[in-house]
PyMOL Python script that loads the backbone (N, CA, C, O; Angstrom):
from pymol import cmd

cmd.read_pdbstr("""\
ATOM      1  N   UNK A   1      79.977  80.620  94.272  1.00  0.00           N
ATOM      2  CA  UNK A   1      80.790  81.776  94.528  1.00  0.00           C
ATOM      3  C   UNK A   1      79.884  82.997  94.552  1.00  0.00           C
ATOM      4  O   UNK A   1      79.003  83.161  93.708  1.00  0.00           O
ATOM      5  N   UNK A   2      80.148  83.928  95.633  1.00  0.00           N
ATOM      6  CA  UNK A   2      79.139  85.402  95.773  1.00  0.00           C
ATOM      7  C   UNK A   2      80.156  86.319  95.433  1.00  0.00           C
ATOM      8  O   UNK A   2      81.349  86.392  95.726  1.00  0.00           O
ATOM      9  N   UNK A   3      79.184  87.188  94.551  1.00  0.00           N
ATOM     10  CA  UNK A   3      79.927  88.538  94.287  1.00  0.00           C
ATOM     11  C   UNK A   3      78.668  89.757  94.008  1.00  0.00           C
ATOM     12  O   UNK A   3      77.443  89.645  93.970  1.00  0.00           O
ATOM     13  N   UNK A   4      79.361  90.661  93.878  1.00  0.00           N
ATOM     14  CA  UNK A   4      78.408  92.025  93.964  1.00  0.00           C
ATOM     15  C   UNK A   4      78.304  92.911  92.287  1.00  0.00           C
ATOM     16  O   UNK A   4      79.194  93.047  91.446  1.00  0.00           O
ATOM     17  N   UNK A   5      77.070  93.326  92.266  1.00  0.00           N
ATOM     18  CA  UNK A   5      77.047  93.287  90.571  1.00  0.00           C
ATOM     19  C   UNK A   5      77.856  94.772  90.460  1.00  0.00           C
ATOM     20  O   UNK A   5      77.441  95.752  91.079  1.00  0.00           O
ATOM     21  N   UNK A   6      78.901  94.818  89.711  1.00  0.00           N
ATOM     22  CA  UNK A   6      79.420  96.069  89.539  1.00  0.00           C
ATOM     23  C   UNK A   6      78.656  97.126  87.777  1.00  0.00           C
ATOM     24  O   UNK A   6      78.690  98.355  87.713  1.00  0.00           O
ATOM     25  N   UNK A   7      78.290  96.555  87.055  1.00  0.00           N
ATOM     26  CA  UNK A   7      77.433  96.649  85.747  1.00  0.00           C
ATOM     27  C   UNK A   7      76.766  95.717  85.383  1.00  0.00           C
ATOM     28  O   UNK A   7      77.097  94.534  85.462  1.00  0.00           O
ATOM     29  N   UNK A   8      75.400  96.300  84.792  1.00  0.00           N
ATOM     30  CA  UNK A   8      74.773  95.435  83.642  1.00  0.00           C
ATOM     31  C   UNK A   8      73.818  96.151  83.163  1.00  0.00           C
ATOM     32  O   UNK A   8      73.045  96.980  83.642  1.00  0.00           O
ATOM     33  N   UNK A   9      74.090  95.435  81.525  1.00  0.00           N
ATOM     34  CA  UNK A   9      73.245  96.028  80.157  1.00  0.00           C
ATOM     35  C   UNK A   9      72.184  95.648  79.785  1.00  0.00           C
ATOM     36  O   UNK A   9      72.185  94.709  78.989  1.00  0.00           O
ATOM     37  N   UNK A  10      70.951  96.202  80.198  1.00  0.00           N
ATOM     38  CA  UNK A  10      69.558  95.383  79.801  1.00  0.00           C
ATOM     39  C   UNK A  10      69.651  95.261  78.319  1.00  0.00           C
ATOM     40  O   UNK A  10      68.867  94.493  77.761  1.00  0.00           O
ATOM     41  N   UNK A  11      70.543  95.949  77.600  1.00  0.00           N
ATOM     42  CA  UNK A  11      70.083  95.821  76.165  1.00  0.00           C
ATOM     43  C   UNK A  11      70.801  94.754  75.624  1.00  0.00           C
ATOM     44  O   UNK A  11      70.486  94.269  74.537  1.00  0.00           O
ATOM     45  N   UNK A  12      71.988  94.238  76.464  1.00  0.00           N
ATOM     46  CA  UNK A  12      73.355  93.351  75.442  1.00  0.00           C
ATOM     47  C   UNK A  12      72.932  92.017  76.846  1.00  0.00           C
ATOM     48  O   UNK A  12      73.573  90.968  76.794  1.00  0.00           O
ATOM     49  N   UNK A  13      71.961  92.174  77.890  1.00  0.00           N
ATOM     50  CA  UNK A  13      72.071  91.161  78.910  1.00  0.00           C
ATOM     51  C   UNK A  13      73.595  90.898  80.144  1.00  0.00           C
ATOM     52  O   UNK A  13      73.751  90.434  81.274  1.00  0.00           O
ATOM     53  N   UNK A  14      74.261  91.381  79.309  1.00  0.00           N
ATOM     54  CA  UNK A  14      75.954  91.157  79.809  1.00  0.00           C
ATOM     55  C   UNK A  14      76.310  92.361  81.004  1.00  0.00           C
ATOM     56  O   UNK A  14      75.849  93.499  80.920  1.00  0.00           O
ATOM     57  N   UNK A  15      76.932  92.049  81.780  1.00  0.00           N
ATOM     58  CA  UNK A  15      77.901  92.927  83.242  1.00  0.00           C
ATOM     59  C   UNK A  15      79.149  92.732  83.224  1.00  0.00           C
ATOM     60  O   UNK A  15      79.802  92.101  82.393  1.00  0.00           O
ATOM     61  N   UNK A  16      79.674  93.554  84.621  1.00  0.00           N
ATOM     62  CA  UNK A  16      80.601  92.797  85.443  1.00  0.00           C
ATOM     63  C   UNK A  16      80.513  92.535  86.648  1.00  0.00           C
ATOM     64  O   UNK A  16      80.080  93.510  87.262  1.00  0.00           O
ATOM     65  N   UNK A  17      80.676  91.864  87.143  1.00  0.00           N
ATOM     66  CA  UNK A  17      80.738  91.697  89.178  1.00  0.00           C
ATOM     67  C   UNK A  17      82.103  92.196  89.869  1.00  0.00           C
ATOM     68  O   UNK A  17      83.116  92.451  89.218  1.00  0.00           O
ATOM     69  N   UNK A  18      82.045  92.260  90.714  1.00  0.00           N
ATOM     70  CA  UNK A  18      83.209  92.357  91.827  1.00  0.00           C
ATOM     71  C   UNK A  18      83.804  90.969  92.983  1.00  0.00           C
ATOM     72  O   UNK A  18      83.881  91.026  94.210  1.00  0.00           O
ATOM     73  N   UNK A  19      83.997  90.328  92.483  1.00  0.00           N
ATOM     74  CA  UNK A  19      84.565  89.067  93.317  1.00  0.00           C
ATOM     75  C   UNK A  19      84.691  89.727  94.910  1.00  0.00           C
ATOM     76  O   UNK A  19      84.446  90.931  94.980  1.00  0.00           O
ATOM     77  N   UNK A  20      84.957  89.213  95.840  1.00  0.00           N
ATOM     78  CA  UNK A  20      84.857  89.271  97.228  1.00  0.00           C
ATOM     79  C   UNK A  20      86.099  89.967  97.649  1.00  0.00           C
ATOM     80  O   UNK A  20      86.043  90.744  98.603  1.00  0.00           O
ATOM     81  N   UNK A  21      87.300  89.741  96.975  1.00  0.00           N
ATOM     82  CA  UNK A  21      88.732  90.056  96.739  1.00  0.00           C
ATOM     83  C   UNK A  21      89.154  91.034  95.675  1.00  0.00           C
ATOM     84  O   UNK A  21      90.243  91.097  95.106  1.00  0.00           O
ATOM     85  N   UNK A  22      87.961  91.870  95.498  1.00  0.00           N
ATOM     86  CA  UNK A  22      88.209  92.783  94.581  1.00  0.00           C
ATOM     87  C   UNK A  22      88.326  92.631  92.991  1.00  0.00           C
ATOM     88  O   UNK A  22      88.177  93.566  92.205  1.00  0.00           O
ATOM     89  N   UNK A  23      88.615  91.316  92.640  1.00  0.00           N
ATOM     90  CA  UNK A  23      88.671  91.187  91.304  1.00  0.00           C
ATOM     91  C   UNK A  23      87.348  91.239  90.194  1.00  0.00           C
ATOM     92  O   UNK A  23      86.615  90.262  90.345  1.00  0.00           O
ATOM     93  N   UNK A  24      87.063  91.844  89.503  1.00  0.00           N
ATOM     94  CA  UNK A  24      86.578  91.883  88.368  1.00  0.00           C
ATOM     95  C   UNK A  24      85.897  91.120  87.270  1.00  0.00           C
ATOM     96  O   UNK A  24      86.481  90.839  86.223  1.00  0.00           O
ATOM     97  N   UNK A  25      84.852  90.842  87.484  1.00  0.00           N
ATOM     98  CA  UNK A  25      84.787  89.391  86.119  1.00  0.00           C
ATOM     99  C   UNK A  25      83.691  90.331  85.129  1.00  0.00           C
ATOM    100  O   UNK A  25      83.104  91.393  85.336  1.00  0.00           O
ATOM    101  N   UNK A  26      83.725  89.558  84.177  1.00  0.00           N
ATOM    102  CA  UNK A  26      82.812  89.744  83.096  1.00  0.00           C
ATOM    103  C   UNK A  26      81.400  88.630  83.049  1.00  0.00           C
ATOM    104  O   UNK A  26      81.409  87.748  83.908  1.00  0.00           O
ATOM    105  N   UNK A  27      80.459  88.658  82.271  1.00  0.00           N
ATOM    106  CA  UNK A  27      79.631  87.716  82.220  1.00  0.00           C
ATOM    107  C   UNK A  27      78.629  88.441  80.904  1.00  0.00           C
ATOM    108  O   UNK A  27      78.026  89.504  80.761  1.00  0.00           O
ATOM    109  N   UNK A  28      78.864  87.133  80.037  1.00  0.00           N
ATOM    110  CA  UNK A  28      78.093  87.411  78.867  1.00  0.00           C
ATOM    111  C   UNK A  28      76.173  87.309  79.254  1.00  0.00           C
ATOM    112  O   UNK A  28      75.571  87.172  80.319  1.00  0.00           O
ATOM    113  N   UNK A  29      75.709  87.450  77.847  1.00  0.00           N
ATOM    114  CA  UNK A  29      74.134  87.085  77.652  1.00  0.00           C
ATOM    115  C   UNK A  29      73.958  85.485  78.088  1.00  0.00           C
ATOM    116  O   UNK A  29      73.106  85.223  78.936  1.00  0.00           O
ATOM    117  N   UNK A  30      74.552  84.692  77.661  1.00  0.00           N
ATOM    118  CA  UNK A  30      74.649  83.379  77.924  1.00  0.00           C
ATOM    119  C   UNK A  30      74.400  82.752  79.756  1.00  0.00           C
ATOM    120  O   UNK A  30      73.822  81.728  80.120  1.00  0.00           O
ATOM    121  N   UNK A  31      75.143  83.914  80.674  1.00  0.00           N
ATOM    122  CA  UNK A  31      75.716  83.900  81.974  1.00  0.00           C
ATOM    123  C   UNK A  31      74.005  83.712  82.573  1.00  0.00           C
ATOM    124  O   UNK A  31      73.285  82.810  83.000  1.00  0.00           O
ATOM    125  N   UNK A  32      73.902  85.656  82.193  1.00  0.00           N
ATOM    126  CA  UNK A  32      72.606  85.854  82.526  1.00  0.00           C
ATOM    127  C   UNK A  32      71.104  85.094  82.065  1.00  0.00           C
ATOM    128  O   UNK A  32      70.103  85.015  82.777  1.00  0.00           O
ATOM    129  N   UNK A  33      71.233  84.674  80.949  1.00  0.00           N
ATOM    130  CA  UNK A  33      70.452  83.798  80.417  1.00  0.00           C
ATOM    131  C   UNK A  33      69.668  82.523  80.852  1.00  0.00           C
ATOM    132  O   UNK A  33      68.489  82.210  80.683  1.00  0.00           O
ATOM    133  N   UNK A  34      70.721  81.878  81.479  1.00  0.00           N
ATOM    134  CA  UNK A  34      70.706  80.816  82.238  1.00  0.00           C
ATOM    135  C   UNK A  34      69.840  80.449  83.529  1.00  0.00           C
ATOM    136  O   UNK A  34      69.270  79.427  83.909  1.00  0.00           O
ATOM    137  N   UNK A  35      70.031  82.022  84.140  1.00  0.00           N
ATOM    138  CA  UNK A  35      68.932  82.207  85.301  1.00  0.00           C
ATOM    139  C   UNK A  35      67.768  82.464  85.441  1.00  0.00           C
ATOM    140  O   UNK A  35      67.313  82.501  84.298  1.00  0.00           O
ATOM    141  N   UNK A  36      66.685  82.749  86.418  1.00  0.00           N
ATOM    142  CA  UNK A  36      65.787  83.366  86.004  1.00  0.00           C
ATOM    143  C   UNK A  36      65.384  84.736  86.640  1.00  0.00           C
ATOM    144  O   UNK A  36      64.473  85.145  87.360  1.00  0.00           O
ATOM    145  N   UNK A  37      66.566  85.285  85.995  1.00  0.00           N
ATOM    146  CA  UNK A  37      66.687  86.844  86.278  1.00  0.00           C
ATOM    147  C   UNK A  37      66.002  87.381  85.002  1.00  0.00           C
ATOM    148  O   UNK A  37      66.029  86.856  83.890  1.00  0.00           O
ATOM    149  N   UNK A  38      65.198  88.866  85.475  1.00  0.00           N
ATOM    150  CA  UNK A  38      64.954  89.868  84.506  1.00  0.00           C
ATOM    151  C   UNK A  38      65.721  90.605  84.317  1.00  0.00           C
ATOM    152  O   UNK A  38      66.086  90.675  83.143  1.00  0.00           O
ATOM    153  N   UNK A  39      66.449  91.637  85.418  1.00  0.00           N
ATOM    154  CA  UNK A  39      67.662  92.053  85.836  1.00  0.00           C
ATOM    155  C   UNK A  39      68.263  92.262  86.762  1.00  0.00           C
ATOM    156  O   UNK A  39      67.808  91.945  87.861  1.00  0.00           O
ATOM    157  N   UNK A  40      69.709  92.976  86.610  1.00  0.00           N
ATOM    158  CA  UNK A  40      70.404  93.402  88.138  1.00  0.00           C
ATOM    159  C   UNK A  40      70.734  94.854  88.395  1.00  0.00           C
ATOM    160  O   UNK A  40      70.697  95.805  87.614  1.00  0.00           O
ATOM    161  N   UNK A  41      71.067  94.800  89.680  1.00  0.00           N
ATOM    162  CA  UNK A  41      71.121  96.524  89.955  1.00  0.00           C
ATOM    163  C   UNK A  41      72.907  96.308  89.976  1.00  0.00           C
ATOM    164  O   UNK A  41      73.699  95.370  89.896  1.00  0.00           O
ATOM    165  N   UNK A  42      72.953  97.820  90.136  1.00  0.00           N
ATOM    166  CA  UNK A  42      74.671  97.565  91.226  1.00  0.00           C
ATOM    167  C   UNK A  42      74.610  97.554  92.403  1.00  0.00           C
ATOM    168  O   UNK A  42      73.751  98.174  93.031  1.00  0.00           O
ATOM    169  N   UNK A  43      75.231  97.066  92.761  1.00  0.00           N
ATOM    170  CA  UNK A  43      75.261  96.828  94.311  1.00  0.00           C
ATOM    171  C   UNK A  43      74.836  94.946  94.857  1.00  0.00           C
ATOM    172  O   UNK A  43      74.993  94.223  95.841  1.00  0.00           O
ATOM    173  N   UNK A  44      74.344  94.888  93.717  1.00  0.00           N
ATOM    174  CA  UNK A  44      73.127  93.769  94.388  1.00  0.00           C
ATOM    175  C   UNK A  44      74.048  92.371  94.406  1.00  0.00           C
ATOM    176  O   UNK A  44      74.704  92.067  93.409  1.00  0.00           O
ATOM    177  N   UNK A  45      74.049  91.582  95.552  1.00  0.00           N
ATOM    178  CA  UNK A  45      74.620  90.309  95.672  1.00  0.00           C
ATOM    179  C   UNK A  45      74.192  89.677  94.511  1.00  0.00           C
ATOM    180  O   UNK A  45      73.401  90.126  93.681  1.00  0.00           O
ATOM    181  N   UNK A  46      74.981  88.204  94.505  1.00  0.00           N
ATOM    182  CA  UNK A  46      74.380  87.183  93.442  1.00  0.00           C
ATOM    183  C   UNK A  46      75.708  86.276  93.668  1.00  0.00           C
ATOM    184  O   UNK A  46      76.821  86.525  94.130  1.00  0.00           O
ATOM    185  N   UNK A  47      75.137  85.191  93.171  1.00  0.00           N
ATOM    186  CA  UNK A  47      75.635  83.671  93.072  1.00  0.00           C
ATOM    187  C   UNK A  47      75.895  83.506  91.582  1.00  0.00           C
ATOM    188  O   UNK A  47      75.182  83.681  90.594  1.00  0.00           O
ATOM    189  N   UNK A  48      77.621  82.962  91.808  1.00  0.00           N
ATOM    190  CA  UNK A  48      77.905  82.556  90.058  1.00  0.00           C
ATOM    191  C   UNK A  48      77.774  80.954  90.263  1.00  0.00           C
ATOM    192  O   UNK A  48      77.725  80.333  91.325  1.00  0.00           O
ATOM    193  N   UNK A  49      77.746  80.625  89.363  1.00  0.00           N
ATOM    194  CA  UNK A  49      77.796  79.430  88.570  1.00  0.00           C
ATOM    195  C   UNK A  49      79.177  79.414  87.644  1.00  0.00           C
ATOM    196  O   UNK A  49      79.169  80.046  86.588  1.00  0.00           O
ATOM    197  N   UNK A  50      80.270  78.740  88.023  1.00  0.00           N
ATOM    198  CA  UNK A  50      81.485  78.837  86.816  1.00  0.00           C
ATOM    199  C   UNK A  50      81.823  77.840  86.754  1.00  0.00           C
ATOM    200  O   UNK A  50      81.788  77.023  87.673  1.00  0.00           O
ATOM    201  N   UNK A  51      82.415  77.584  85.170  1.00  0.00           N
ATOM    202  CA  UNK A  51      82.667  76.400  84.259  1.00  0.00           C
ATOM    203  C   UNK A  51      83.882  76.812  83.307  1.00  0.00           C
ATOM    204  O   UNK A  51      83.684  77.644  82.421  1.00  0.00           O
ATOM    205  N   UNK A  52      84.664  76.451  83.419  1.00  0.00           N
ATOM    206  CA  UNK A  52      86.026  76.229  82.416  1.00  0.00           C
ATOM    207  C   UNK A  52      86.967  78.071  82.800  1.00  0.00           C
ATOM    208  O   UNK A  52      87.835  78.489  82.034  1.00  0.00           O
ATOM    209  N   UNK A  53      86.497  78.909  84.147  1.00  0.00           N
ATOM    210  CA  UNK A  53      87.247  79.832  84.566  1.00  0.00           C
ATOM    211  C   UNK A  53      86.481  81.037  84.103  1.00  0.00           C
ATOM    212  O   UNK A  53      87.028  82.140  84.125  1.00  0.00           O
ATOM    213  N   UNK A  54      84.766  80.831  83.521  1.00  0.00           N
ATOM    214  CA  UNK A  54      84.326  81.771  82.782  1.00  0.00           C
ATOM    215  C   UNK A  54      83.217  81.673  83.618  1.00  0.00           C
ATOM    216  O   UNK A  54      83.140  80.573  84.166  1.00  0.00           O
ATOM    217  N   UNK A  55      82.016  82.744  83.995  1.00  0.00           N
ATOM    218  CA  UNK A  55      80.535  82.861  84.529  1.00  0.00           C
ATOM    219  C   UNK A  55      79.974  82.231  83.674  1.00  0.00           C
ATOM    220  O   UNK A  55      80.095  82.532  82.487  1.00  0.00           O
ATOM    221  N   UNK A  56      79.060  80.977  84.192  1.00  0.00           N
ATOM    222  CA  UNK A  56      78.279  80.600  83.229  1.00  0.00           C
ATOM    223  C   UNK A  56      76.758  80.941  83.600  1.00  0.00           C
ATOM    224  O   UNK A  56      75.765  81.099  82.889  1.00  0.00           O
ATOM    225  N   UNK A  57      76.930  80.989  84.816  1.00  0.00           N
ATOM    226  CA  UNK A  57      75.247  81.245  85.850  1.00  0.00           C
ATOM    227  C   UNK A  57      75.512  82.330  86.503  1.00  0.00           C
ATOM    228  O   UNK A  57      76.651  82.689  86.801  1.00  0.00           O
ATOM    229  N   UNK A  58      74.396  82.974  86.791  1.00  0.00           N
ATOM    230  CA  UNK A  58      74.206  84.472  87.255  1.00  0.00           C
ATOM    231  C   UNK A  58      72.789  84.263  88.313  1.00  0.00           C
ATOM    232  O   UNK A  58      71.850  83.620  87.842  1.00  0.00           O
ATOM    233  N   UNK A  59      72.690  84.710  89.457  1.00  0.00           N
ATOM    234  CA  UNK A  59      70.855  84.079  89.882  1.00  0.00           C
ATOM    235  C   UNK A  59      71.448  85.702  91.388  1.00  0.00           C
ATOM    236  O   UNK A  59      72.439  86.356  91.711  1.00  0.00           O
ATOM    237  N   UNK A  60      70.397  85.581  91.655  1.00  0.00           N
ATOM    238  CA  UNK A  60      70.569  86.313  93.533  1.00  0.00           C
ATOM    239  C   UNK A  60      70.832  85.073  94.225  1.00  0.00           C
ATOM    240  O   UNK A  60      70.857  83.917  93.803  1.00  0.00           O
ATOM    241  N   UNK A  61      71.039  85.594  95.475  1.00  0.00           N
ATOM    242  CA  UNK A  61      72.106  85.002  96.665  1.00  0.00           C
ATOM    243  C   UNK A  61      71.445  84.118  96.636  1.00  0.00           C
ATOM    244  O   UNK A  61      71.752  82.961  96.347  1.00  0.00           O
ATOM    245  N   UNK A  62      69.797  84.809  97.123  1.00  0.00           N
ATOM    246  CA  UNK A  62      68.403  83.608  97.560  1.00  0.00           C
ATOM    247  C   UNK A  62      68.555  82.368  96.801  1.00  0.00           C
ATOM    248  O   UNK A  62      68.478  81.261  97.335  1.00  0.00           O
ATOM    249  N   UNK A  63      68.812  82.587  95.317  1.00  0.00           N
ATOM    250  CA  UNK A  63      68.070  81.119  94.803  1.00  0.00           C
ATOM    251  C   UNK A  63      69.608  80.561  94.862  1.00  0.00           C
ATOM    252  O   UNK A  63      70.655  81.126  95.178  1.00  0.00           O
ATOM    253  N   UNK A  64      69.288  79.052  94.377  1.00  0.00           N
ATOM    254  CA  UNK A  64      69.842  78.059  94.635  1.00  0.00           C
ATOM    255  C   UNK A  64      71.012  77.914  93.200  1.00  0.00           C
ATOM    256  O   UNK A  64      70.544  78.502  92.225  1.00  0.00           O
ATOM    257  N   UNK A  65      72.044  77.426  92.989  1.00  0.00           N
ATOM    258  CA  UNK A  65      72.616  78.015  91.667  1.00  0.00           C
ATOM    259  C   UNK A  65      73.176  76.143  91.600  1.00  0.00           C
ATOM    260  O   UNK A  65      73.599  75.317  92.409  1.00  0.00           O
ATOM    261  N   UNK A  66      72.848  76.187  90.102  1.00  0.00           N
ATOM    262  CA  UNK A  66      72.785  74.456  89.631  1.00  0.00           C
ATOM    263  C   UNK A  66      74.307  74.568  89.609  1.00  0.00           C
ATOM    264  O   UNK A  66      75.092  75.509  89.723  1.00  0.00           O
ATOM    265  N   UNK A  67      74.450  73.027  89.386  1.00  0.00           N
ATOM    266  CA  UNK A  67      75.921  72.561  89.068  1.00  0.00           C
ATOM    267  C   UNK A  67      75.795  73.112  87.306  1.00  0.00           C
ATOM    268  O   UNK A  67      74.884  73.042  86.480  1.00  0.00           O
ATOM    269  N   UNK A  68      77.121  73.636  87.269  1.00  0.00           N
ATOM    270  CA  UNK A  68      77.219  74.056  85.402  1.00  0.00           C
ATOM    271  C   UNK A  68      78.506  73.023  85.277  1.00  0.00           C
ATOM    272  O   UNK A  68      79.060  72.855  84.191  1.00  0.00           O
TER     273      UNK A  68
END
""", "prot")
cmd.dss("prot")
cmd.show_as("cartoon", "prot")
cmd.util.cbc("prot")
cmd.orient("prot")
């Protein structure tokens, strides 16, 4: 799933995105963790990874995003 980074906290690791349809998600340290991101801007595309209705993976469009 692609969405566009609407926040993120270099200090707590955690954002939110903008789903394609306008909706809103959250994504903990855990999300971001997972990838091998340093950080994100706003604006900037990215690929989730979701598991049980929650972000579990966070990466840019480019890379490839595992099964979670």
């Amino acid at each position: 799933m692609q969405a566009t980074v609407r926040s993120f906290d270099e200090t707590t690791r955690s954002g939110t995105v903008f789903l394609d349809d306008g909706t809103v998600l959250e994504f903990g340290a855990p999300a971001f963790d997972a990838g091998p991101l340093l950080l994100l801007r706003t604006g900037q595309r990215v690929n989730l990874g979701m598991s049980g209705g929650e972000i579990a993976y966070v990466t840019l469009s480019t890379f490839p995003v595992p099964e979670v």
